[in-house]
C-alpha positions in Angstrom: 25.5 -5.8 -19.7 26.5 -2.1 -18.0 23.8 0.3 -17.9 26.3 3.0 -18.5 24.3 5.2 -21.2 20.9 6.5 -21.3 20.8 4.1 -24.3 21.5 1.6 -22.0 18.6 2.4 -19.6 16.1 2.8 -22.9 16.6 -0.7 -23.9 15.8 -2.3 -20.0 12.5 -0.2 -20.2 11.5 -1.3 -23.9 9.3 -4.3 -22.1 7.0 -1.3 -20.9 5.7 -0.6 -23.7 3.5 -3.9 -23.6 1.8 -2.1 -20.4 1.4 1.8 -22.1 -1.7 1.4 -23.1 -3.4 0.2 -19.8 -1.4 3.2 -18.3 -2.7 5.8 -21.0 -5.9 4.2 -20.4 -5.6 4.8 -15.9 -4.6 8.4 -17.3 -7.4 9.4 -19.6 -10.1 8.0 -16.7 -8.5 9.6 -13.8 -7.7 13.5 -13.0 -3.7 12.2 -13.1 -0.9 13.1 -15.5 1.9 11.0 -16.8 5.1 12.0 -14.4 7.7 8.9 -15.8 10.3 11.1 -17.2 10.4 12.9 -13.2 12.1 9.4 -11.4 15.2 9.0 -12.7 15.9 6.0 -15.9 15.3 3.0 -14.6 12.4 1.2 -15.8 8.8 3.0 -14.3 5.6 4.4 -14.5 5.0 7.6 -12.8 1.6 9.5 -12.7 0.9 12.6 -11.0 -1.9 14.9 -9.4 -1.5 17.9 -8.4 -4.2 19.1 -5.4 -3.2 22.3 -5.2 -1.6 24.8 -2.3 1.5 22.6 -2.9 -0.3 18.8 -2.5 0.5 15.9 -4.8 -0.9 12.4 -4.8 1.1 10.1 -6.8 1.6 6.4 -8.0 4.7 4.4 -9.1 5.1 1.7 -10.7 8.9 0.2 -10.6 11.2 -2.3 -11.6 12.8 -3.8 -8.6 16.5 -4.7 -7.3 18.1 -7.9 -7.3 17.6 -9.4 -3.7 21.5 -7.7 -3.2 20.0 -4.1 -3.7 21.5 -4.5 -7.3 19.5 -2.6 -10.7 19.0 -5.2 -12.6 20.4 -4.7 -16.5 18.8 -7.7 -18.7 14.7 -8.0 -19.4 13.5 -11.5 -18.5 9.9 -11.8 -18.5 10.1 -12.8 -14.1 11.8 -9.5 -13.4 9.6 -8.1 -10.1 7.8 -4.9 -9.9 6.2 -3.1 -7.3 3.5 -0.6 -7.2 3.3 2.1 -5.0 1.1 5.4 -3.9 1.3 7.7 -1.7 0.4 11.8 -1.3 2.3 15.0 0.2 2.4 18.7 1.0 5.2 20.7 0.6 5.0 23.5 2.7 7.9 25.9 3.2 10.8 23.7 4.3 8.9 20.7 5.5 7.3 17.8 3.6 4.0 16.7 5.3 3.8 12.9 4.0 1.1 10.3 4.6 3.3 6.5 4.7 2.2 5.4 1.3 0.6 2.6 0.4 2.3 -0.6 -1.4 0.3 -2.4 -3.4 2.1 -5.3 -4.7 5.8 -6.1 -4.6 8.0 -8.5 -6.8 5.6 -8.9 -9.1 6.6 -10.8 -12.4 6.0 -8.5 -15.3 4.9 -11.0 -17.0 1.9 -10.8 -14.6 1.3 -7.2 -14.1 -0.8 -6.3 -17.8 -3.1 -8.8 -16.4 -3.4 -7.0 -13.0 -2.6 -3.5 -13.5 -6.0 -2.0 -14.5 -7.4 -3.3 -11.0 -4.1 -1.9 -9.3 -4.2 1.3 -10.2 -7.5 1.8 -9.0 -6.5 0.2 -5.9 -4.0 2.9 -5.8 -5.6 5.6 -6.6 -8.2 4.3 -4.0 -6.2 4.3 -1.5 -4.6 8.0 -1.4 -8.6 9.8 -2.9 -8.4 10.9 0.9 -5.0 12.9 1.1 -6.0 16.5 0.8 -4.1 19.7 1.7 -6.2 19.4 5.0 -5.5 16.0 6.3 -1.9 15.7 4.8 -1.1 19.2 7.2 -2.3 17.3 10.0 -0.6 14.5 9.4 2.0 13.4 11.9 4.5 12.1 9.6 6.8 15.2 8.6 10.1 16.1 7.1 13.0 18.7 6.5 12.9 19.8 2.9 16.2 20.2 1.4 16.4 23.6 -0.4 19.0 24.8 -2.7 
């Protein structure tokens, strides 16, 4: 089946809502906001922190491709996820970055309720550092597109 209406995209994200409350749950204990709506409309989580003097650490939880780069368009309950984080400063028209951090990748959903409370953490854990300060030092930089 297409994914060729929001409808569509709706219906390939309904399994989420089997992990909402453990991601209302990382929200309410951590400083973040929810950011999901921000990605686009396939299947994620998305939360948000804003630092400050344009600095933003942030964590993503996605549905994967197909091993061909293809978006998948049926649930089944073996259908990978990865979770990311990573922080960066937008500063006139360049993008100071740290590399981000994966945390897990292809993931069966049908695994990640069971380890996404410890995850987050991890992922929060692992960007607490990024701060205007060290992200305008950092070495990884690029061109901001502006319109």
């Amino acid at each position: 089946m297409a994914l060729d209406s929001p409808e569509d995209f709706v219906r390939l994200g309904k399994h989420l809502e089997e992990i909402d409350d453990v991601f209302q749950e990382f929200l309410r204990g951590s400083a973040y906001s929810d950011n999901t709506g921000a990605l686009g409309r396939y299947p994620h989580r998305s939360a948000v922190l804003a630092l400050g003097g344009g600095a933003c650490r942030k964590i993503d939880l996605q549905m994967e491709e197909d091993s061909d780069g293809h978006q998948f368009d049926e649930f089944f309950p073996d259908i990978p996820y990865r979770l990311w984080s990573g922080a960066w400063l937008d500063e006139g028209n360049t993008r100071y970055h740290d590399c981000g951090f994966l945390v897990f990748e292809r993931l069966p959903f049908s695994r990640v309720k069971q380890v996404l409370p410890e995850t987050l953490a991890q992922a929060a854990g692992r960007i607490v550092r990024a701060t205007v300060s060290s992200l305008k030092k950092s070495t990884t930089r690029s061109a901001l597109q502006r319109s």
